[in-house]
C-alpha angles and dihedrals in degrees: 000000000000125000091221082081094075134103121209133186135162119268106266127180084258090070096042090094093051091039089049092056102047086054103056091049088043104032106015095235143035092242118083114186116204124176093352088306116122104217114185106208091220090067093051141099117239148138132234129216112221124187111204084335101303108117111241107169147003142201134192141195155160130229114202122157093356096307129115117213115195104214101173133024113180130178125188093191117031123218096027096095094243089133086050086049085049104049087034078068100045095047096053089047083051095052089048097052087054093245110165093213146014121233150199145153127210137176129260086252100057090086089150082053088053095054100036088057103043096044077058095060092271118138138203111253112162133004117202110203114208097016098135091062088070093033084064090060098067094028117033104183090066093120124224101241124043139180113356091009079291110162110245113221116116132057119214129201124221122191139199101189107207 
């Protein structure tokens, strides 16, 4: 299946009912915490993939200083580079809007997000060990074990410099 087949279009009010759905079945909340920073999706830039209208994926992010940090990547149907379609977006808007890197954390656990970014250029810059201690603090439903029964406690950053 070809990505040309894809649709993509930036995040608008219109979509908060559907993303914050999706979050809550996929994240549990609509609060995501990333070095020690609360985001609520519903107050962040994004795109979403549809595929004959039908959404099939999201990503989120936040520009600050000339950085652009991802803070959700979401894909309905895996394998199909809807993710790549996805970060592909968010990299073009980056560059645009004159950003210097590209960012993300994510936790010990996320072994398949590992691999997905850095197979995408992306490197390995900072580990924080213990982050989701604090992380708990502002958002308590965090769980103790992630992906695999993998003890979630550290964050770690991954970087694309532009």
């Amino acid at each position: 299946m070809g990505k040309e087949k894809f649709q993509i279009a930036p995040i608008t009010k219109s979509h908060h009912a559907w993303v914050t759905e999706k979050f809550i079945e996929r994240w549990g909340s609509t609060r995501i915490v990333s070095r020690q920073k609360l985001y609520n999706v519903n107050d962040l830039p994004g795109f979403i993939v549809y595929d004959k209208r039908q959404p099939v994926g999201l990503i989120t992010y936040f520009i600050q200083n000339r950085e652009c940090e991802v803070i959700s990547v979401d894909s309905f149907k895996e394998q199909q580079g809807i993710a790549t379609l996805l970060l592909k977006a968010v990299h073009t808007f980056a560059r645009e809007q004159h950003c210097h890197r590209i960012w993300l954390i994510t936790t010990n656990d996320n072994l398949k997000a590992l691999g997905f970014f850095q197979r995408r250029g992306f490197r390995l810059v900072a580990i924080y060990p213990d982050a989701l201690k604090e992380s708990r603090l502002l958002k308590p439903e965090i769980p103790e074990f992630g992906l695999n029964h993998i003890p979630l406690r550290d964050e770690i950053e991954l970087e694309l410099l532009l």
